[in-house]
N, C-alpha and C positions, 0 to 999 in steps of 0.2 A: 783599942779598936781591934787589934790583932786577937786577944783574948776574945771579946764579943761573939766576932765569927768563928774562932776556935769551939765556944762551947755551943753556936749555932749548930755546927757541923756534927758535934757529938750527937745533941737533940736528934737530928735527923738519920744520925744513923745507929740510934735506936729508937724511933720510931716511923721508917720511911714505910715498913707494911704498914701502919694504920693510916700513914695519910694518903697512900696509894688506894687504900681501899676506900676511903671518904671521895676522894675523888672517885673511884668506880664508881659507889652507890650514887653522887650526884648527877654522872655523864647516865646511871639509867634510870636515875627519877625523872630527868630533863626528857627523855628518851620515850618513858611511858607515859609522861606529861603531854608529847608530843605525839605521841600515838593515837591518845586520846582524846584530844583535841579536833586532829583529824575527824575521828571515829563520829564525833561528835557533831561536828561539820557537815560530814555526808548524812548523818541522819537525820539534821536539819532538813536539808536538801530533798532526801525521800520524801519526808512530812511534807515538804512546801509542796512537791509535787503531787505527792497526796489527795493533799488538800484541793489543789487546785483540779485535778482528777475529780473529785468529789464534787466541786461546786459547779463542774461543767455536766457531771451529770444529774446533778438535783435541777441544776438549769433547763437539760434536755429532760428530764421529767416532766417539772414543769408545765413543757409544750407538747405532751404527749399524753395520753387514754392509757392508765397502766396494765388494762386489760389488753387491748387491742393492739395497742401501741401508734394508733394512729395519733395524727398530731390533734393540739385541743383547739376549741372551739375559738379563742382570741386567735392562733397560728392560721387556723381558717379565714379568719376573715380579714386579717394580714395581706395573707397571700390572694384574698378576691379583688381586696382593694388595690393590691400592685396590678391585677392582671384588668383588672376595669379601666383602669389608667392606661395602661397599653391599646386596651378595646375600642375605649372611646376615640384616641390618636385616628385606628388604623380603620374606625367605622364600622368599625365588628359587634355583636349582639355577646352577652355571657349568661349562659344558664346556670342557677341555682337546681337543684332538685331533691327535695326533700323524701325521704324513704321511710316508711313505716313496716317493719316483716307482720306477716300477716299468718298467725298459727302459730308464734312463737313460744305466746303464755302457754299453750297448750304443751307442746315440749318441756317445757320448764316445770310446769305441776306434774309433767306424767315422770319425767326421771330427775330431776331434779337440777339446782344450780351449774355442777361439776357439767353436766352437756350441755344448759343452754349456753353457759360460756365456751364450751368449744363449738357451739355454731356460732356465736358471737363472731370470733376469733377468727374461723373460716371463710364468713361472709365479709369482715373484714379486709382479709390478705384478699378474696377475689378482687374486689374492688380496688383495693390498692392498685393491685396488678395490671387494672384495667386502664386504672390513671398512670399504668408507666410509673411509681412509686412515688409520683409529685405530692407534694403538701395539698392534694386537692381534695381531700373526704375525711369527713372526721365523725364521733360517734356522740351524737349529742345528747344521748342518754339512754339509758334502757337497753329496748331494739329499735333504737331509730336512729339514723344516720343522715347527712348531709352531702355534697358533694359539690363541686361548679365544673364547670369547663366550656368552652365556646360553641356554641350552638344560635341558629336562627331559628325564626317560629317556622320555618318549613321543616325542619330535623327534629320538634320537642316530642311528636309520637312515635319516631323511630328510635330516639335519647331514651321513652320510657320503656318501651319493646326489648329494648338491649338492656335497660339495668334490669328489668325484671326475669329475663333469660340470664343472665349470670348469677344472680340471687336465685333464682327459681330451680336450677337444676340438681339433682338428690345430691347429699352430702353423707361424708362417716363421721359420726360424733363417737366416742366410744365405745366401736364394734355397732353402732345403730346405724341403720340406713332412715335415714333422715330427709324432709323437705319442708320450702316454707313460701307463701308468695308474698308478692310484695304489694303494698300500695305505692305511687309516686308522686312528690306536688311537685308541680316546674313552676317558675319564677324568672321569667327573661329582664335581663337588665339590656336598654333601659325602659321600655314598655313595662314592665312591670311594678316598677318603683325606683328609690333610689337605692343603691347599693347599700344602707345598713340596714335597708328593710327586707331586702331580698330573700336571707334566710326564713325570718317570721313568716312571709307572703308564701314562700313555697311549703311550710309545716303547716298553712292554712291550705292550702289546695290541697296538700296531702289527708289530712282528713276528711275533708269535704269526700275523699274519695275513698277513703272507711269507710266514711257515713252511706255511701252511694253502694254498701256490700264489700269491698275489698278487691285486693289484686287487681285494681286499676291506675289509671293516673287522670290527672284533670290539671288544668292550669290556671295561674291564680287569675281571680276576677273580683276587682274593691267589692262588689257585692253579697263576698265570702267573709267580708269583717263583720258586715252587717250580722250575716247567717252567725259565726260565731259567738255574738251576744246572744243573738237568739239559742244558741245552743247549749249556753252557761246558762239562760233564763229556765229552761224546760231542766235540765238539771237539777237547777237548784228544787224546780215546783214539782220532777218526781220524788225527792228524796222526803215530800213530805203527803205524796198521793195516798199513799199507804194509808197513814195517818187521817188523813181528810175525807178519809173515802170517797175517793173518786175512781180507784179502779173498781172493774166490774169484768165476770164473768156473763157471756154469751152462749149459746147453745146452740149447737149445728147437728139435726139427725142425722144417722147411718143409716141405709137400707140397706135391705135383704133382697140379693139379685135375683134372685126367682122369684120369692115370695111377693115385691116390693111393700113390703111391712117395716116400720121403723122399728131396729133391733137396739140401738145404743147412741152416745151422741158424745159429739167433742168438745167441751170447753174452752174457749176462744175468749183470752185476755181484752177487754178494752180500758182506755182512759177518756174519762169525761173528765176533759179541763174547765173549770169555768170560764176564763177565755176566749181560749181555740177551739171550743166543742170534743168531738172525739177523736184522739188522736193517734196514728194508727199507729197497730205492732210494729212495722218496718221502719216505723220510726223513734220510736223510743225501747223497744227491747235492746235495740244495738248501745243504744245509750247505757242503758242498766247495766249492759255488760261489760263496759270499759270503766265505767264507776264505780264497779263496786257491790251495786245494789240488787242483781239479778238471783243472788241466790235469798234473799229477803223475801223479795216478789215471786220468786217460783216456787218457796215455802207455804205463802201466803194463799198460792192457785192450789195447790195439794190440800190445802188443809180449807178453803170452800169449798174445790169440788167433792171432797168428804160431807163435808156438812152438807152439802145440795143431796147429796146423792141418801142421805139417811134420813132428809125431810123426803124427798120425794118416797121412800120407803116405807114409812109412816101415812102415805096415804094410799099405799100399795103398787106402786110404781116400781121395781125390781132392773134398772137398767146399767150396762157398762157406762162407765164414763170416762174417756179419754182426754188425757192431759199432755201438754207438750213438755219434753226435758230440754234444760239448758245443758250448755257442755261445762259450764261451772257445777252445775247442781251434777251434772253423773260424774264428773272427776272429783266429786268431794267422798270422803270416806264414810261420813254420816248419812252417805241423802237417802238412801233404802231402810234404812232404820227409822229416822227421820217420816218417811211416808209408811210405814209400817205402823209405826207409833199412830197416825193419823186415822189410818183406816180403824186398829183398834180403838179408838176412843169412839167413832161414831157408828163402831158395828157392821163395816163394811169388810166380807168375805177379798181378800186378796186378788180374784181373778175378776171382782167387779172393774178392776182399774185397769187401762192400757195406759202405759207409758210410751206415746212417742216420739221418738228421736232420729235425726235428721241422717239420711245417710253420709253425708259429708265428716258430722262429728262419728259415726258408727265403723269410721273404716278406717278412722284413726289407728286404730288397732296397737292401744299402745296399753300396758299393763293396768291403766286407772281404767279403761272404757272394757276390757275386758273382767276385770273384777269386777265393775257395775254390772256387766250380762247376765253373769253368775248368779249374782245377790236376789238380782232383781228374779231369775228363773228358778233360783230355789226357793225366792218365797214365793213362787204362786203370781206374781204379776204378770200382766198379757202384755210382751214387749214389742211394738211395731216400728218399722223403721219407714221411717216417712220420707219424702220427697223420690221416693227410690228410682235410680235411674239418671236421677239429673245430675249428677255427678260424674257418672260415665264413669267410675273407675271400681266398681265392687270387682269381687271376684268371688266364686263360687265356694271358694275356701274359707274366705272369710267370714260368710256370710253363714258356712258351716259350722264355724268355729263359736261364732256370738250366738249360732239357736234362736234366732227371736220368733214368737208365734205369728208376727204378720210381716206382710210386705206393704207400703201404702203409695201405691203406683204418681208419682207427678203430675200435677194438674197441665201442665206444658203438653207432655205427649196424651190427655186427653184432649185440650184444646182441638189437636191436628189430625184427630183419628179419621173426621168424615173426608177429608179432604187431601189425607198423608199417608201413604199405605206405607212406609220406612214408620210412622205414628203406632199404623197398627200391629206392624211384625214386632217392633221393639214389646209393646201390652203381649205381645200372642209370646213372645219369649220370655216376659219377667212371670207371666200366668204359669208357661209351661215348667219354672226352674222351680216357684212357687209349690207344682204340686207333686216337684221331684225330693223335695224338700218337707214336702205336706204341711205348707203354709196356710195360712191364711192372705186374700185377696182383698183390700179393698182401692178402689180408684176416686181419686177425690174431682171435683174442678168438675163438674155434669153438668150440663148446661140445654141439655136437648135430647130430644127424646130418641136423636138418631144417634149420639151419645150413647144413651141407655143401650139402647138396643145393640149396639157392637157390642159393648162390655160385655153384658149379659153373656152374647154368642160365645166371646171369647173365653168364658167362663171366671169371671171374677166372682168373689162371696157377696160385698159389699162394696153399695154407689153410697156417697157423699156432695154434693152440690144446692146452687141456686135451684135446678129441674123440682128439687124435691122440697128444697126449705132455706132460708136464708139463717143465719144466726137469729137465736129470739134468747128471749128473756129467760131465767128459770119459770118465773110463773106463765107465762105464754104457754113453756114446753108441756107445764104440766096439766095446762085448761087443755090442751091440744089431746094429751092422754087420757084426758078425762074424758073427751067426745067434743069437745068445743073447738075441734080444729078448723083449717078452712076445709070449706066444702071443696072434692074432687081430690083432696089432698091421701097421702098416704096411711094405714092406719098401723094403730100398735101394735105386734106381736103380743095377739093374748095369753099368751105364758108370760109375758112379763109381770101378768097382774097377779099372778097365780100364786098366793104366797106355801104353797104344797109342791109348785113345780122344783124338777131339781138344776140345782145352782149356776149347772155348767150352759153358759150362753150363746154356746159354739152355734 
C-alpha cells in the first residue's frame, strides 16, 4: 500500500500542471456553459415579450382604421351597445349620425390619393377631438364616417349644425387650402329602431339627404327603406336607359335681348321611363353620378346634340347649341378631345357649341377644372358658367383666371327681380362685372314680360324661359324654324338660315 501511494505521489508530481489545467478548462467550460445559458434565457424572455408586444398590437389593430386610426366598425358598435344599456337605465335617448363629405371625390381626382387621405386623416382627428378621443366615431368606409353620442330629438339639428361646422371649416392638405361639406343622417335610439339597426337607419337618412342636393342632414323615417328600394330600382333601369332608348334630348330657345329673335337653344336631358313617365334631371343625374354612369350619359348628350345640330344644318338651320357639363366629364382628361372628336365627325365648327357648367364646379379651381378652361378655350368652344351667382362665392380673379365667354345669370335672382331690388342690384352687378370682362349675358328662369323688360334695361345679351318657349322636341324646334311656330311667338334670326352668313354667332 505504502508503494501504491508512493508511486501515486510521483504521477502527480509529474503531472500536476496538466491536471491543474484540465481542471481550469472544466471551471471555464462550466463557466461559459453558464454564461450562456443565461444569455439564452434572457433572450427567451425578450422574444416572450416580443411577442406578446406584437400580438397586443395586431389586436389593437384589429380594432382600428389603419388609415385614420379610429376605432372599427365591430369597436363602434361595442361601445353603442354598452352606452345604450346605460341610456336605457337613466331614460336617456342616443344618437347615431351618419356622415357623408360632400366634394370629396372631387379633391381626390383633382390631386390625387396622398391629399384625399390627408383630408381623410384631418377630418378624422377633428372629430375625434370633439368626442373627447372616446371610441365614439369610426370610418366606415371611403368618405363616410359614423359616430353616437347622447342627444334628444330637441338637439338632432343643432348635433347636425355642429358636425357640419367642424367638418365644414378650410383645411391644409399638403400646402392646399382645402374644404368640403358634409351631408348628415341622425338615427335616435330608441325612436328610431333598435340598436343594431341604428347605424344602417342613419346611412339611410344620410343619403336621402345627397339625394335632396347635399350639405344637409334629415332623419331617418321607415319610409326611407321603402325610398331606397326604389332607389336601387331606377338604378338598376338607368344603367340600361341608354340602351333602350329612353333618354331624350329637349330644346329650350335663347333670345336676343334687343332683338327678341330666337338666336341658339339649350339641350335639356329627359328620361321617358315606361313606368314612371318622365323623370326629372334633379332626380337621376345625381344618381348617374354617384354610379358611375354620368360620364357615359354626358358622352351620349355631346354626341346627339352634334348629330341634331348637323341635321338641323342640312335643312339650313345654322344654330349654337348648348350643352350642360358634369364635373366628372370636365375632370376627365379626354372630355375636350372626346367632344372635338364629335363635332368633327358631323361637321360642326367648334364655336357652334357652349359648354355650360355650373358655377359651383367652375370655382373649384383646382388644376383638372382649370386645364378643362384651357382646352376647351383654345379649341374654339363658347364656355358659359351657369347658375352664376347662386353660390355667392366667385371672385373676380377667378373668374379672370377660367376666361369663359358667358355668364348665365340664376333663375333664383330672376324669379325676385319684380319684386326684390337686392334681385336686381345683384343682375345690375353680375351685368356690370360681365362687361368689365366683356362677357357675354344670358338670364335664364323669364317667366314674364316685366321680367323681360328689366333684363333687357339692365342690359343682358340673352333671355331664356317659359315667356318665350317651353322645352320642345328637335322636330317641334325645327317646324317652328321653318315658320310653323306658335303664332305671337318669337321669330328666327335670319342669318341663321343664311348658309353665306359668317360663322361668328355673337
Amino acid at each position: 500500500m505504502g508503494a501504491l501511494w508512493g508511486d501515486l505521489g510521483s504521477w502527480l508530481d509529474g503531472h500536476g500542471a496538466v491536471l491543474l489545467g484540465l481542471l481550469l478548462l472544466v471551471a471555464v467550460l462550466l463557466s461559459v456553459t453558464a454564461v450562456l445559458a443565461w444569455r439564452q434565457w434572457q433572450s427567451r424572455q425578450r422574444l416572450r415579450q416580443r411577442l406578446a408586444s406584437a400580438h397586443s398590437e395586431l389586436s389593437d389593430l384589429r380594432g382600428r382604421d389603419p388609415l385614420t386610426g379610429l376605432v372599427s366598425r365591430e369597436t363602434l358598435e361595442e361601445e353603442l351597445a354598452a352606452t345604450v344599456t346605460g341610456a336605457e337605465a337613466a331614460g336617456r335617448s342616443v344618437c347615431v349620425a351618419y356622415l357623408g363629405l360632400d366634394g370629396f371625390r372631387a379633391i381626390n381626382d383633382a390631386y390625387g390619393m396622398r391629399v384625399g387621405d390627408a383630408v381623410l386623416k384631418e377630418i378624422a382627428t377633428r372629430l375625434s377631438d370633439w368626442l373627447g378621443g372616446k371610441p365614439q366615431v369610426t370610418r366606415v368606409g371611403g368618405d363616410e364616417f359614423a359616430l353616437f353620442c347622447k342627444c334628444d330629438a330637441a338637439g338632432l339639428d343643432e348635433l347636425a349644425r355642429t358636425l357640419q361646422r367642424i367638418v365644414g371649416q378650410p383645411l391644409k392638405a399638403e400646402a392646399l387650402n382645402l374644404q368640403v361639406g358634409l351631408s348628415v343622417g341622425l338615427a335616435l335610439y330608441p325612436d328610431d329602431g333598435a340598436r343594431p339597426r341604428l347605424v344602417a337607419h342613419a346611412g339611410l337618412a344620410m343619403r336621402t339627404a345627397k339625394l335632396t342636393g347635399g350639405n344637409g342632414h334629415a332623419r331617418f323615417d321607415p319610409a326611407m327603406s321603402v325610398n331606397h328600394r326604389e332607389h336601387s330600382e331606377l338604378v338598376q333601369d338607368l344603367r340600361h336607359a341608354l340602351a333602350r332608348g329612353q333618354l331624350q334630348l329637349v330644346y329650350q330657345p335663347k333670345i336676343d335681348a334687343r332683338s327678341l329673335q330666337i338666336t341658339a337653344a339649350e339641350a335639356l336631358l329627359r328620361w321617358q321611363h315606361p313606368k314612371r313617365g318622365i323623370v326629372s334631371p334633379a332626380q337621376f343625374i345625381p344618381l348617374a353620378e354617384r354610379h358611375g354612369l354620368i360620364r357615359h350619359i354626358g358622352a351620349w348628350v355631346i354626341e346627339e346634340a352634334c348629330r341634331q345640330a348637323a341635321q338641323w344644318r342640312e335643312v339650313g338651320l345654322r344654330m349654337r347649341i348648348a350643352v350642360n357639363i358634369s364635373g366628372h366629364q370636365l375632370r376627365s382628361e379626354d372630355f375636350v378631345d372626346q367632344m372635338l372628336d364629335s363635332l368633327r365627325r358631323h361637321g360642326i365648327p367648334p364655336n357652334r357649341m357652349t359648354c355650360e357648367i355650373t358655377e359651383n364646379l367652375a370655382i373649384e379651381d383646382t388644376p383638372a377644372t382649370r386645364g378643362a378652361f384651357d382646352r376647351m378655350r383654345q379649341a374654339g368652344l363658347h364656355v358659359s358658367i351657369d347658375d352664376f351667382g347662386a353660390g355667392f362665392s366667385s371672385s373676380l380673379a377667378q373668374i379672370r383666371r377660367l376666361a369663359p365667354a358667358e355668364l348665365k345669370i340664376d333663375s333664383g335672382f330672376v324669379k325676385d327681380l319684380e319684386h326684390g331690388e337686392d334681385a336686381r342690384a345683384i343682375v345690375r352687378a353680375i351685368v356690370q362685372l360681365a362687361r368689365s370682362l366683356q362677357l357675354h349675358v344670358v338670364a335664364e328662369g323669364v317667366e314674364s314680360e316685366a321680367q323681360r323688360d328689366i333684363l333687357v334695361a339692365l342690359g343682358c345679351d340673352e333671355l331664356q324661359g317659359y315667356l318665350f318657349a317651353k322645352p320642345m322636341s328637335a322636330t317641334a324646334l325645327a317646324l317652328w324654324a321653318s315658320g310653323d311656330g306658335p303664332s305671337e311667338a318669337s321669330a328666327f334670326r335670319p342669318s341663321l338660315f343664311d348658309p353665306t352668313a359668317p360663322s361668328n354667332l355673337e
